[in-house]
C-alpha positions in Angstrom: 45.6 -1.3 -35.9 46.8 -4.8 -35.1 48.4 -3.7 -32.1 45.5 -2.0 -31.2 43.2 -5.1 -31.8 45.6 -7.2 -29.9 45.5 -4.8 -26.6 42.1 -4.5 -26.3 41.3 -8.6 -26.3 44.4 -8.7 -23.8 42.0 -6.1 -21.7 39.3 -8.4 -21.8 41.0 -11.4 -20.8 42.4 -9.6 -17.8 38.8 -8.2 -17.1 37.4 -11.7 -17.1 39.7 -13.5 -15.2 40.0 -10.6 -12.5 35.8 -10.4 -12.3 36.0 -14.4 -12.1 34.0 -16.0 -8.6 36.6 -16.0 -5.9 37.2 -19.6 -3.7 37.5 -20.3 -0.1 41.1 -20.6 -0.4 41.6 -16.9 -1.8 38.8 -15.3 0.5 40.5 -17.3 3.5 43.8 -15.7 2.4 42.4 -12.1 2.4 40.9 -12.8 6.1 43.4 -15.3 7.6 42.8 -13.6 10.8 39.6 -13.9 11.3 40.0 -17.7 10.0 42.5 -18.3 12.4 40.3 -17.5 15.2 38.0 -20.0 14.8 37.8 -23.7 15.6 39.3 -26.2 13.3 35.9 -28.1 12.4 35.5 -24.7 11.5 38.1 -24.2 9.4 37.9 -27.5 7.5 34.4 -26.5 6.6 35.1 -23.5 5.1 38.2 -24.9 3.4 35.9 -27.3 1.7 33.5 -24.3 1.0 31.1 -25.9 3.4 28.3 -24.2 5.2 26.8 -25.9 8.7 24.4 -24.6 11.4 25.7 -22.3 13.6 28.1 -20.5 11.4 28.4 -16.8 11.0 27.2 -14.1 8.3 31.4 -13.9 8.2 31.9 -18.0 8.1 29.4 -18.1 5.4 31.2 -15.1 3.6 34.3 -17.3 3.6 33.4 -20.5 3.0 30.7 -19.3 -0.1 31.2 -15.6 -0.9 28.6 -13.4 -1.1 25.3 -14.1 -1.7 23.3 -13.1 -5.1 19.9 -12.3 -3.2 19.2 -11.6 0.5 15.5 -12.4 1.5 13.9 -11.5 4.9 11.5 -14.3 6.0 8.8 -13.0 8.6 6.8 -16.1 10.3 5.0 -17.0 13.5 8.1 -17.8 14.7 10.1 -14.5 14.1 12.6 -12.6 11.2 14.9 -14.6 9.4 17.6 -13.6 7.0 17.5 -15.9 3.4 20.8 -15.5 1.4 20.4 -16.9 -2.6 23.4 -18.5 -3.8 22.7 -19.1 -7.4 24.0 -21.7 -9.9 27.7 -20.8 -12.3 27.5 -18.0 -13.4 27.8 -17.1 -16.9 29.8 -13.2 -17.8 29.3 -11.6 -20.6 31.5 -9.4 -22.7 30.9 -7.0 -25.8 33.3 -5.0 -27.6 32.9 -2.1 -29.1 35.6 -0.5 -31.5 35.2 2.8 -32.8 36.5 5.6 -35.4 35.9 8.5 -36.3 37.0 11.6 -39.1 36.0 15.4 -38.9 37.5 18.5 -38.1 40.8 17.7 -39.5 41.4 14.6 -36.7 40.7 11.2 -36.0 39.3 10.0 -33.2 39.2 6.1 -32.1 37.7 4.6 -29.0 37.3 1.0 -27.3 34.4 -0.2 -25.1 34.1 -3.4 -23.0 31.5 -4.4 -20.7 30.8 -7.2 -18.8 27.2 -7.1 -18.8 26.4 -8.4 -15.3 25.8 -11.7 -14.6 23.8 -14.6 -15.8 22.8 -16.9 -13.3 21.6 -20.9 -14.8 19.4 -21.1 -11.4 19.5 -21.2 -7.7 22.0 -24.1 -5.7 21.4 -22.9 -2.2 19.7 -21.0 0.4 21.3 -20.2 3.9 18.8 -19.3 6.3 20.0 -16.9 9.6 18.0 -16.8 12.9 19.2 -14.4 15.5 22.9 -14.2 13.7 23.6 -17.9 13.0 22.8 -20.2 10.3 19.7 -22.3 11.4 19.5 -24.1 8.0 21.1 -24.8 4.6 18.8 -25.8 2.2 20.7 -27.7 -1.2 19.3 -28.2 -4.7 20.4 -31.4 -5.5 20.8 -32.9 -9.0 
């Protein structure tokens, strides 16, 4: 049953660090083509996990990952596209250990779940006008 115990809370370890938020760095590394291709202002921003007017849906991606929420903003002056990035996040696990006896067997069974996502509040808002980033609004504390 040790053994057993000790596997499952290796399992969750390796669930939590694999669901952990990703950084520039990595995401550049999955899409070091598409970094490449742009100018090295660019580049440095998004290194630094930086977001500017005029960048992308895909700069943003890169530089900040995707966003929690997506918001459309309809005004005087046309559609806009909000993304939400919220605050650290917060995961959290249960596990669930079971056993059972009938029939003439035993049965056992592990659950883990991660729960989703608890969010402490929001840190920024990206606004997009026609495809680029017209403003970055930061909460600052």
């Amino acid at each position: 049953m040790k053994t057993f115990l000790s596997l499952s809370v290796a399992l969750v370890v390796v669930a939590l660090v694999a669901g952990c938020a990703s950084s520039p760095q990595s995401r550049i590394k999955k899409n070091q083509d598409a970094f490449n291709s742009y100018p090295a202002e660019v580049q440095a921003a998004i290194q630094r996990g930086e977001v500017t007017s005029g960048f992308t849906p895909d700069q943003v991606r890169l530089a900040q990952g995707e966003p929690d929420r997506v918001l459309t903003r309809t005004s005087e002056a046309g559609n806009s596209e909000v993304w939400i990035y919220r605050g650290a996040s917060r995961p959290r696990v249960g596990l669930g250990l079971g056993l059972g006896f009938g029939g003439g067997g035993v049965g056992t069974g592990v659950g883990v779940s991660t729960g989703g996502r608890q969010f402490d509040d929001e840190r920024m808002r990206v606004v997009f006008t026609g495809g680029l980033v017209t403003a970055v609004e930061q909460v600052s504390r």
